[in-house]
C-alpha positions as a Markdown table, in Angstrom:
| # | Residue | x | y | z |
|---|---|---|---|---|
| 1 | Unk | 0.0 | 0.0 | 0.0 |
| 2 | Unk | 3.0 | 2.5 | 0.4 |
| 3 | Unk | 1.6 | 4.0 | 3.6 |
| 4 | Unk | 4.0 | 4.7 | 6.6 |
| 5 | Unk | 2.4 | 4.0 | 10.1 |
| 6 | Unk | 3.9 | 7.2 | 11.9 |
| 7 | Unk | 3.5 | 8.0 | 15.3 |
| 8 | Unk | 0.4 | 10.0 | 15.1 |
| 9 | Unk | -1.2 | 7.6 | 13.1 |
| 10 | Unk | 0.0 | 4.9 | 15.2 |
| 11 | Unk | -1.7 | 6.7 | 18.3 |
| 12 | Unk | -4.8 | 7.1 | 16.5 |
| 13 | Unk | -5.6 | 3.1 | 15.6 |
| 14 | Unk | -4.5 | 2.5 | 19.2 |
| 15 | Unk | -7.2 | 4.3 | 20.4 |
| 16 | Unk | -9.6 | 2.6 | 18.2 |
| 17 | Unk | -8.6 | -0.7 | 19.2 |
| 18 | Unk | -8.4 | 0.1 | 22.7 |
| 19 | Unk | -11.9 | 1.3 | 22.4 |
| 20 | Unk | -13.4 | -1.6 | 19.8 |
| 21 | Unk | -17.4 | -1.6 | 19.8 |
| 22 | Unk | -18.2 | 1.9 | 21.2 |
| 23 | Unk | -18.4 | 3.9 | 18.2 |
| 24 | Unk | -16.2 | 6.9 | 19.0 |
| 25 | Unk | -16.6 | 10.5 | 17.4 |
| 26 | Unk | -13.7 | 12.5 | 15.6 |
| 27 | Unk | -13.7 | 14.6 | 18.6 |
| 28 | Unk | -13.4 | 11.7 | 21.4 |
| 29 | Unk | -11.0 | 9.6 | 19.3 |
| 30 | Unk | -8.8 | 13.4 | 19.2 |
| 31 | Unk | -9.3 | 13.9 | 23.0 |
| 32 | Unk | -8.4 | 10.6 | 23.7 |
| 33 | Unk | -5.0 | 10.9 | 21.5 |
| 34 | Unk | -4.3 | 13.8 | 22.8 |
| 35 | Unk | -3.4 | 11.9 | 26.5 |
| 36 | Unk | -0.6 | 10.4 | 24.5 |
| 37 | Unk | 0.6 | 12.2 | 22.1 |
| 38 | Unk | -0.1 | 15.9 | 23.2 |
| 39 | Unk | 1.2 | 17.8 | 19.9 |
| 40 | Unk | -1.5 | 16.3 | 17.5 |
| 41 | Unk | -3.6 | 18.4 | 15.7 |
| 42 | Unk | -7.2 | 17.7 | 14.9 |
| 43 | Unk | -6.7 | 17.8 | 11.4 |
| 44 | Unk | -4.4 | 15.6 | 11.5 |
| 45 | Unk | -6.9 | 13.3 | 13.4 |
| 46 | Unk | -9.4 | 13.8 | 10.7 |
| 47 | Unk | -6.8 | 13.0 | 7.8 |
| 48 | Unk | -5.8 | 10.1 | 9.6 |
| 49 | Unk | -9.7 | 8.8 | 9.9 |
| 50 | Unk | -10.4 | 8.9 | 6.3 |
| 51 | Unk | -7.1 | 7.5 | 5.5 |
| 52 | Unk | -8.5 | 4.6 | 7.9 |
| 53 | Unk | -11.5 | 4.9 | 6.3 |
| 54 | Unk | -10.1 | 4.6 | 2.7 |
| 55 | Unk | -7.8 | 1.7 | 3.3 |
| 56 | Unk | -10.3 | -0.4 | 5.1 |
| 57 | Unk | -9.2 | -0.6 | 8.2 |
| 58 | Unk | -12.6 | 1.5 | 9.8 |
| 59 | Unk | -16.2 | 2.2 | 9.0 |
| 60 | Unk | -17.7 | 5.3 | 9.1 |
| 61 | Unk | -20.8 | 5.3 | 10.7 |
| 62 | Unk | -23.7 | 8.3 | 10.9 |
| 63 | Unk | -26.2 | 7.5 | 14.1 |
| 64 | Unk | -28.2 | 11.1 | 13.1 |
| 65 | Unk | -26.4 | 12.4 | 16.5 |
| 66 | Unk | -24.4 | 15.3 | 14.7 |
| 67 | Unk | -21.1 | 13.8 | 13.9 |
| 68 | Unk | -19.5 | 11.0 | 12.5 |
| 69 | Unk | -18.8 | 7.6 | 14.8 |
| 70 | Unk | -16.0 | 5.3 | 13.6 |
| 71 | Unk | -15.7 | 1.6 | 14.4 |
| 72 | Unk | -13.9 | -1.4 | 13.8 |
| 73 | Unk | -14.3 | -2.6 | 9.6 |
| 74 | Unk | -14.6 | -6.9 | 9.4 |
| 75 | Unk | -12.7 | -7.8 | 6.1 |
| 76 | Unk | -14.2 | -11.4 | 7.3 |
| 77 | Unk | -18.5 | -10.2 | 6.9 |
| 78 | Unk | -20.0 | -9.4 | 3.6 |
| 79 | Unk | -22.3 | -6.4 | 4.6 |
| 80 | Unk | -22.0 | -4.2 | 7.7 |
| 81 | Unk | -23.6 | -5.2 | 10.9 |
| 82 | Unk | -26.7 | -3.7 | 12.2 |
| 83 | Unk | -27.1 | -0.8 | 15.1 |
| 84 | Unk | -29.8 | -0.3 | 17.8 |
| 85 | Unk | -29.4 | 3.5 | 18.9 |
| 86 | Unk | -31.4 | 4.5 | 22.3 |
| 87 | Unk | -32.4 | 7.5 | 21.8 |
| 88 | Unk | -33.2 | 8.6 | 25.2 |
| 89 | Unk | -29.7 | 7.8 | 26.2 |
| 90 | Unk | -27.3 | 7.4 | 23.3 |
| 91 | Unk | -26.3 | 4.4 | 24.0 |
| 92 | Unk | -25.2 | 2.1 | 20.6 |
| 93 | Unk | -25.6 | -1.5 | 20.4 |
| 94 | Unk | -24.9 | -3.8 | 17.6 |
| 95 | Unk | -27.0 | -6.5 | 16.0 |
| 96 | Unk | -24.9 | -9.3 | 14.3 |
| 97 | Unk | -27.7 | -11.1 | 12.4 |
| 98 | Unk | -28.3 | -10.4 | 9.0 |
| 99 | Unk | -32.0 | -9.4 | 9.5 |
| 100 | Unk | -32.4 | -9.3 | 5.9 |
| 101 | Unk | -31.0 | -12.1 | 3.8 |
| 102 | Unk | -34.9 | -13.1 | 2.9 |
| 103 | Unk | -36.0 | -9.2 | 1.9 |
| 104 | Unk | -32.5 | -9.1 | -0.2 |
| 105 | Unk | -33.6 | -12.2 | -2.0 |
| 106 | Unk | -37.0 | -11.2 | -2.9 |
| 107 | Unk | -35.3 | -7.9 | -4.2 |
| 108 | Unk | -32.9 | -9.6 | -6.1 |
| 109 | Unk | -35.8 | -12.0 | -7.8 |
| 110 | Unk | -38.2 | -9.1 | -8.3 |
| 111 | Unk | -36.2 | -6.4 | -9.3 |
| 112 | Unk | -32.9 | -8.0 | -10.6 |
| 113 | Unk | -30.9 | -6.2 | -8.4 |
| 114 | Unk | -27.9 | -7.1 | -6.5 |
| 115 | Unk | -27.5 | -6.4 | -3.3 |
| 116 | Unk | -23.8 | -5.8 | -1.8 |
| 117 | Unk | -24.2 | -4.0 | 0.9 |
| 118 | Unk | -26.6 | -2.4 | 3.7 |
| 119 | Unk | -26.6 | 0.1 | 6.8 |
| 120 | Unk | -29.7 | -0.6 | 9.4 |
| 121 | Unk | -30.2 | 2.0 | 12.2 |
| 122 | Unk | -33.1 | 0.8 | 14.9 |
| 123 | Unk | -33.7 | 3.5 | 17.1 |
| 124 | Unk | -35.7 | 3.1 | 20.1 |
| 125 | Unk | -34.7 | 2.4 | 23.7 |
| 126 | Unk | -31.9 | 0.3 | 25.6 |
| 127 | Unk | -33.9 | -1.8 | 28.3 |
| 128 | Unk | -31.6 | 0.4 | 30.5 |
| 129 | Unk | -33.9 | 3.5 | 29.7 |
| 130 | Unk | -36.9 | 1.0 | 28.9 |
| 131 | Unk | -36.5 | -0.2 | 31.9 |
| 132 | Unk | -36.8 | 3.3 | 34.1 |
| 133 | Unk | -39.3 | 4.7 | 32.3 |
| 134 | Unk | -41.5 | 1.6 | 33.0 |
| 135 | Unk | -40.3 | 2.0 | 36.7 |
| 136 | Unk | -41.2 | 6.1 | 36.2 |
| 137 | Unk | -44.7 | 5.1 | 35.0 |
| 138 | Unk | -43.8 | 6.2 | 31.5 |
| 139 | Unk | -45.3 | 4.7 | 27.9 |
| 140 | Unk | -42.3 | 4.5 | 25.2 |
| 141 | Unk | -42.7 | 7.1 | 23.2 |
């Protein structure tokens, strides 16, 4: 690939492993480099995340919150795992099944085209928040 791993952009993917399944913004991934490697610049931050982003190595991933979240990409799966988004408390939980192997078929029989890929948001609420607003008396809104 011809890309050198340099220090910043060493930092960088350690705090992305370090921090594997919680979906961490441009700005938390920056704050969190900083702790180590106090000279970095968030530009450099950003550069470095869509270098990630280019070569495979992350996913971007857009929960409607405001910003960009990066996780994690699995050379091994063929399409991107699903996300259940509270949206009382934030909180971002993924779904491994492929919910939609049957629907993909049918759209692939019907309307001859071929499926490679798919992003599915739920958004609703963690039995965390579920569970307090049943104890508060509260209907899911």
């Amino acid at each position: 690939m011809g890309y050198k791993l340099t220090p910043q952009r060493r930092n960088i993917l350690n705090v992305i492993l370090e921090h594997e399944g919680e979906h961490l913004s441009t700005l938390e991934i920056y704050d969190l480099v900083k702790k180590d490697c106090p000279e970095i610049g968030l530009a450099t931050v950003y550069r470095t995340l869509q270098l990630f982003e280019d070569i495979d190595i992350i996913n971007r991933q857009n929960f409607d919150d405001g910003c960009n979240r990066y996780e994690l990409a699995d050379p091994e799966q063929d399409h991107q795992h699903h996300h259940l988004i509270c949206v009382s408390c934030g909180k971002v939980s993924e779904m491994e099944d492929d919910l939609l192997e049957e629907l993909e078929q049918e759209v692939k029989i019907k309307k001859g085209f071929e499926i490679i890929n798919h992003k599915l948001k739920f958004f609703g609420y963690c039995e965390d928040c579920s569970n307090k607003m049943k104890r508060n008396g509260k209907k899911n809104v």
